[in-house]
VOPALUM-664612 format. One record per residue (C-alpha): residue in three letters; x, y, z. Coordinates in steps of 0.05 Angstrom, whole numbers, plus 5000, padded with zeros to 4 digits. Layout:
// VOPALUM-664612
ALA	X	Y	Z $
...
This chain:
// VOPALUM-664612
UNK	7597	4138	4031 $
UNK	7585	4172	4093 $
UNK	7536	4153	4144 $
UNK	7462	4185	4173 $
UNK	7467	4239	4213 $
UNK	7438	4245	4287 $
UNK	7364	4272	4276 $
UNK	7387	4333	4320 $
UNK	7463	4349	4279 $
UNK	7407	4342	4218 $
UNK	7366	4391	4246 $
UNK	7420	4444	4250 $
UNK	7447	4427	4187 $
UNK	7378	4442	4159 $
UNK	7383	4504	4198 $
UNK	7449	4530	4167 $
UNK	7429	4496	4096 $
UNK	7368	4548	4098 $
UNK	7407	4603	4120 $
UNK	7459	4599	4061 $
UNK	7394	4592	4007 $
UNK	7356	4658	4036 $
UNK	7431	4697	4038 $
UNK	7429	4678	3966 $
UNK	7360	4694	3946 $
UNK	7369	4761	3974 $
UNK	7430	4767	3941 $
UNK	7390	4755	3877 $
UNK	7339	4806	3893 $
UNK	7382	4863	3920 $
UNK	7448	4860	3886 $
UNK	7451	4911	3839 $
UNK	7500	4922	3773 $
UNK	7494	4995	3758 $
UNK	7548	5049	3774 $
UNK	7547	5088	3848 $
UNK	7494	5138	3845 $
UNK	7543	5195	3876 $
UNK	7600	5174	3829 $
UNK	7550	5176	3776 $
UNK	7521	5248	3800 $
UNK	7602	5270	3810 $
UNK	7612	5244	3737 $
UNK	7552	5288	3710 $
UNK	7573	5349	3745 $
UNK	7637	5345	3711 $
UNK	7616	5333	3641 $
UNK	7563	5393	3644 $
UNK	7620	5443	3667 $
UNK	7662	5421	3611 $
UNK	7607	5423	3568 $
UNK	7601	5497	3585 $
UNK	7633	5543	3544 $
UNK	7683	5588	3578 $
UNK	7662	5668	3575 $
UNK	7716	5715	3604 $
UNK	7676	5775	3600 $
UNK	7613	5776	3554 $
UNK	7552	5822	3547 $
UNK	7488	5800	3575 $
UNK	7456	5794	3502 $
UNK	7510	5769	3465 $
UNK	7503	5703	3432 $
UNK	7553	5671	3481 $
UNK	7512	5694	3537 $
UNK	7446	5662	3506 $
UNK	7481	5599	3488 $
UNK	7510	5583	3559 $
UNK	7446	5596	3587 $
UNK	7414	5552	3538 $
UNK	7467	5491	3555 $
UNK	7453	5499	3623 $
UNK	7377	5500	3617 $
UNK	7385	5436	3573 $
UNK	7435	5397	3622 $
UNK	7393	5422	3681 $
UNK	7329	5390	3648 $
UNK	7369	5329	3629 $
UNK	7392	5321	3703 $
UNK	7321	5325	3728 $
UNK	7291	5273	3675 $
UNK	7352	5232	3695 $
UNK	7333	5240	3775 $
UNK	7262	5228	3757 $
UNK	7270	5160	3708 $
UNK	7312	5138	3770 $
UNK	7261	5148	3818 $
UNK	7222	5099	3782 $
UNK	7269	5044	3789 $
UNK	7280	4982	3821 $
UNK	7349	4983	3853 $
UNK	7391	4955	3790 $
UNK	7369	4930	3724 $
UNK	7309	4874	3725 $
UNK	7312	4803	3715 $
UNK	7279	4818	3633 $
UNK	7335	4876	3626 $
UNK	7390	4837	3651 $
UNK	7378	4783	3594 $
UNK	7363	4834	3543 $
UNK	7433	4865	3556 $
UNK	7467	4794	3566 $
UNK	7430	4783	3496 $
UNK	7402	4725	3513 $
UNK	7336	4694	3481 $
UNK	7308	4679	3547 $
UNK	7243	4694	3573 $
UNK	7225	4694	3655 $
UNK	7200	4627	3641 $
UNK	7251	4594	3610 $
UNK	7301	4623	3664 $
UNK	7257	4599	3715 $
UNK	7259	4534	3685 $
UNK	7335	4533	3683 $
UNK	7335	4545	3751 $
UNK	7297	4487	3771 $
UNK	7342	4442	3725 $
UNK	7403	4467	3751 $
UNK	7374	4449	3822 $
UNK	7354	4385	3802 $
UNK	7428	4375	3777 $
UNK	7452	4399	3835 $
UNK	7409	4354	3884 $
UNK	7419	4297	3836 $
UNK	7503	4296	3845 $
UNK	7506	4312	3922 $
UNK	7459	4246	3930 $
UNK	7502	4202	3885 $
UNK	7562	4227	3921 $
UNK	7526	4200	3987 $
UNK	7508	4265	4018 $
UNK	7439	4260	4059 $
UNK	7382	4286	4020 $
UNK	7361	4346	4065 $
UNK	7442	4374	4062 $
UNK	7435	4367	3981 $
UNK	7375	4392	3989 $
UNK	7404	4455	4014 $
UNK	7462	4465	3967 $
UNK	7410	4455	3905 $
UNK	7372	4505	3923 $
UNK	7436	4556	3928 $
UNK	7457	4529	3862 $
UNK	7385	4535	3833 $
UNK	7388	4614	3851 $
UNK	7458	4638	3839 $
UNK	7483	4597	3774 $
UNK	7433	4628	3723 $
UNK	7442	4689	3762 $
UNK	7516	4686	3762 $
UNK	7523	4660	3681 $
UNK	7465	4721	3660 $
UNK	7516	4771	3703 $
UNK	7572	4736	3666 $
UNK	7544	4745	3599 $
UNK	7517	4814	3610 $
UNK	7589	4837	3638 $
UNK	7619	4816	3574 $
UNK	7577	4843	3521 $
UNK	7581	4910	3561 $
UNK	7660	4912	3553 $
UNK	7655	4886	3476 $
UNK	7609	4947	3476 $
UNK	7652	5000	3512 $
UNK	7707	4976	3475 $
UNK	7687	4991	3406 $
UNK	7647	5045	3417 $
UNK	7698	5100	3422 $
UNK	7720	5079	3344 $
UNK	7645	5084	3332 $
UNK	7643	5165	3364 $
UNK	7708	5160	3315 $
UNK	7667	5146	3259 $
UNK	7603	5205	3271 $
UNK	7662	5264	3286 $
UNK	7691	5233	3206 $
UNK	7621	5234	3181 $
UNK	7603	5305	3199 $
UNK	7671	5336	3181 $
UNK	7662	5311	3114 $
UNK	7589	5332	3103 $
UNK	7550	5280	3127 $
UNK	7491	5292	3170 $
UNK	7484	5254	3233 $
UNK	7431	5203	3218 $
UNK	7476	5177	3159 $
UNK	7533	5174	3206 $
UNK	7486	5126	3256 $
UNK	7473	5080	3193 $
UNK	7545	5069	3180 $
UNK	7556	5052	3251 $
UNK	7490	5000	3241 $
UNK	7524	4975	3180 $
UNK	7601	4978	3186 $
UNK	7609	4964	3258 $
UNK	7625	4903	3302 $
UNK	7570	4880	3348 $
UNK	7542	4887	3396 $
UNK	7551	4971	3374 $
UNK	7524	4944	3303 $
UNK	7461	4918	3334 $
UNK	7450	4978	3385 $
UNK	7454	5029	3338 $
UNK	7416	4990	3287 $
UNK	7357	4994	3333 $
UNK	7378	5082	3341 $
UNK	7364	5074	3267 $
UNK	7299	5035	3258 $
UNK	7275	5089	3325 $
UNK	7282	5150	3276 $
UNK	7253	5116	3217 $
UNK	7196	5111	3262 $
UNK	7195	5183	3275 $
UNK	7233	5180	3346 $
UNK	7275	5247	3355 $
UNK	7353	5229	3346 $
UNK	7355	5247	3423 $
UNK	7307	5211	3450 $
UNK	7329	5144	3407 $
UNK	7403	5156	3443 $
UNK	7375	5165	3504 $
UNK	7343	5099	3503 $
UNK	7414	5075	3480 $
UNK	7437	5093	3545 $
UNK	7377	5062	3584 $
UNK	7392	4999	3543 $
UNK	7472	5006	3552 $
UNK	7481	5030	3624 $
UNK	7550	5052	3609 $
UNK	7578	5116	3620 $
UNK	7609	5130	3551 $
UNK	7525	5122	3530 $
UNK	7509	5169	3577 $
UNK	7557	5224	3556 $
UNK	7547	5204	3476 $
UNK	7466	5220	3493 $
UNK	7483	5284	3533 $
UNK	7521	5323	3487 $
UNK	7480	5301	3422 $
UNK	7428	5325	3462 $
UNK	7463	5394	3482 $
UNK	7484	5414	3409 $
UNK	7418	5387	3385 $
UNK	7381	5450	3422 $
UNK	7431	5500	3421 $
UNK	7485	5486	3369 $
UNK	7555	5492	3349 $
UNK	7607	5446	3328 $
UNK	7578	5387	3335 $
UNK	7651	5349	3307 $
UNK	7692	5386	3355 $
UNK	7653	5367	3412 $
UNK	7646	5289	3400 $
UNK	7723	5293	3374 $
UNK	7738	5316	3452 $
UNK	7681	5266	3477 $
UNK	7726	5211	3437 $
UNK	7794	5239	3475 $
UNK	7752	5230	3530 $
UNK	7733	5161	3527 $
UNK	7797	5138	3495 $
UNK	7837	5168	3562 $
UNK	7782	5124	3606 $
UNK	7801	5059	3571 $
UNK	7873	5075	3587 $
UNK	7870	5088	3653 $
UNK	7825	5021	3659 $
UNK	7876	4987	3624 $
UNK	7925	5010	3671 $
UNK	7879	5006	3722 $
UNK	7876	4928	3716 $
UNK	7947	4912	3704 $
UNK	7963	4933	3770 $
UNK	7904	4902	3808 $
UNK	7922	4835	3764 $
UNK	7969	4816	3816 $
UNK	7929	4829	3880 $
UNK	7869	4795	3832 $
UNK	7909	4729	3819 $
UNK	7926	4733	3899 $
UNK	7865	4732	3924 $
UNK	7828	4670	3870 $
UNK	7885	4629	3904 $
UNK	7866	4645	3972 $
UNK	7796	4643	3961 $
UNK	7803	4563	3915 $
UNK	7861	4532	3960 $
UNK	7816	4520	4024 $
UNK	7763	4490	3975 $
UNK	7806	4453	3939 $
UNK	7845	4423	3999 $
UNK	7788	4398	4029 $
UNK	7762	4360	3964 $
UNK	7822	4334	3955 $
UNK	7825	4316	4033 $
UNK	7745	4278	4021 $
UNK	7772	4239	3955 $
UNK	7841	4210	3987 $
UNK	7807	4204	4052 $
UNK	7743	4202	4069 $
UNK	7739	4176	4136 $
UNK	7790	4222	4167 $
UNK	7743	4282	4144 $
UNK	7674	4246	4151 $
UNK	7674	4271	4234 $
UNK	7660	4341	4206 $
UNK	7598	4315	4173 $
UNK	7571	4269	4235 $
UNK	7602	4305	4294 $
UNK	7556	4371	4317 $
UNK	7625	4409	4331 $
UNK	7650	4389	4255 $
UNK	7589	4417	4231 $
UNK	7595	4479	4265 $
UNK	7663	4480	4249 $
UNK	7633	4477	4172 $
UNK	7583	4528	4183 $
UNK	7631	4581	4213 $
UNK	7690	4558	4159 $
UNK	7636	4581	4109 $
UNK	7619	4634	4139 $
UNK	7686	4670	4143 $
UNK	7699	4656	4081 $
UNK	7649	4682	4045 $
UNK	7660	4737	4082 $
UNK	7729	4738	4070 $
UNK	7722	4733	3997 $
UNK	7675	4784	3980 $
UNK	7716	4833	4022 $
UNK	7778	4819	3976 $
UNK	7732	4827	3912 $
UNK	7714	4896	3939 $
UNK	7785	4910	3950 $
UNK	7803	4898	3880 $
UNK	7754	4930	3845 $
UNK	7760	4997	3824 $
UNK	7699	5050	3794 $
UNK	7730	5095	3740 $
């Protein structure tokens, strides 16, 4: 459909072609899908004062006294295992964690494999649309890296908010269980039984931790590592705290429900008002796209010169450019950390 380029236009297509692959394989690499680490810190600082109980004037050896201290000791130690699992860490979850979240059956192979195909694909529709083989060359490889990196984000995104969505009903559930009688491990096994998934699976595998002798603590902290949310976080922290220095263990997870039931309001809220600026910004981002598309299928030859001509295919280069730009700017802009 369109003719050979000029070995020296090919050249710095080539050039450009390579630039976009290595922006996305360090995209791949570096981008990262856990919460700010200062929003996260800010987050924990709160919950540990509220966690605190409130002494207006005590005695040095009362048992109010002793149990503050003891809280803080146990939120202090929980913030330094916290800093020191994180100093362990990759920026962001790895490639095997990300699948294991997104709860697929994949191993690195088989994703690796999937990549290749997708490439393949890729490189295999760009030459039957008459594209030269070094420019579909280019745009397989980008499609190679980001599309099973985009549709493992996609999947993992999604089972997190099925997660977080259900599992305030689930803290429901534990507070019911141990104002009635029950004791806490029973309350876990109705959750493994009773509850929708993906809660019914997590805490299924809380449940087969303690039948292997794993403290209840430990198995909820490793809840949290494998559900990087922060309603996890806060579920492990204050199971934790009233495992090692007591009190009402249904009062405090009734609050922790308040809590989380107040976050998915404001969320809620949060994203009906961004929905606007949201749907804004997907039509500025598609209409240049689609314009030119339909520009190439109605007429072909009056947009072939940006293909063959050296100034069209800078003009290409620096389109792209600015609007990648442009368009992660406006995603940043319209999402929101709560």
């Amino acid at each position: 459909m369109i003719a050979g380029l000029d070995p020296a236009y090919g050249s710095l297509l080539v050039v450009v072609l390579a630039s976009v692959s290595v922006c996305g394989l360090l995209y791949v690499f570096t981008a990262g899908n856990g919460a700010d680490e200062k929003l996260y810190r800010d987050r924990f600082a709160a919950i540990a004062d509220a966690g605190a109980p409130s002494i207006e004037a005590g005695q040095p050896g009362s048992d109010q006294t002793r149990r503050k201290r003891s809280v803080e000791a146990t939120l202090k130690e929980a913030e330094e295992k916290r800093k020191a699992t994180n100093a362990n860490k990759t920026v962001g979850p790895s490639l095997v964690q990300r699948m294991r979240q997104a709860e697929l059956p994949w191993s690195r192979t088989t994703y690796v494999a999937i990549s290749f195909g997708v490439g393949i694909a890729a490189l295999a529709v760009f030459l039957a649309a008459g594209l030269v083989w070094y420019a579909g060359l280019g745009f397989a490889i980008a499609a190679g890296l980001l599309g099973p990196h985009g549709f493992v984000g996609f999947k993992r995104g999604r089972r997190l908010r099925k997660f977080g969505d259900a599992f305030p009903s689930a803290v429901d559930v534990v507070v019911r269980g141990v104002k009635s009688g029950l004791p806490l491990p029973d309350c876990l096994r109705i959750i493994a039984t009773e509850m929708p998934e993906p809660v019914r699976s997590e805490f299924r595998t809380v449940v087969e931790d303690q039948t292997i002798g794993v403290p209840i603590d430990e198995a909820l902290s490793r809840l949290a590592e494998r559900i990087p949310l922060t309603e996890t976080s806060f579920f492990s922290i204050v199971i934790g705290v009233q495992g090692k220095t007591g009190g009402s263990l249904a009062e405090a997870l009734g609050n922790l429900s308040k809590v989380l039931r107040e976050r998915k309001k404001m969320e809620s809220k949060i994203r009906s008002m961004s929905q606007e600026a949201k749907t804004s910004g997907s039509i500025i981002g598609a209409l240049p796209i689609i314009v030119g598309l339909l520009v190439f299928f109605t007429s072909p030859d009056f947009i072939a010169i940006m293909f063959t001509d050296m100034i069209g295919n800078i003009v290409l280069a620096g389109s792209a450019i600015w609007m990648a730009t442009g368009i992660f700017v406006m995603k940043k802009m319209i999402s929101f950390d709560f």
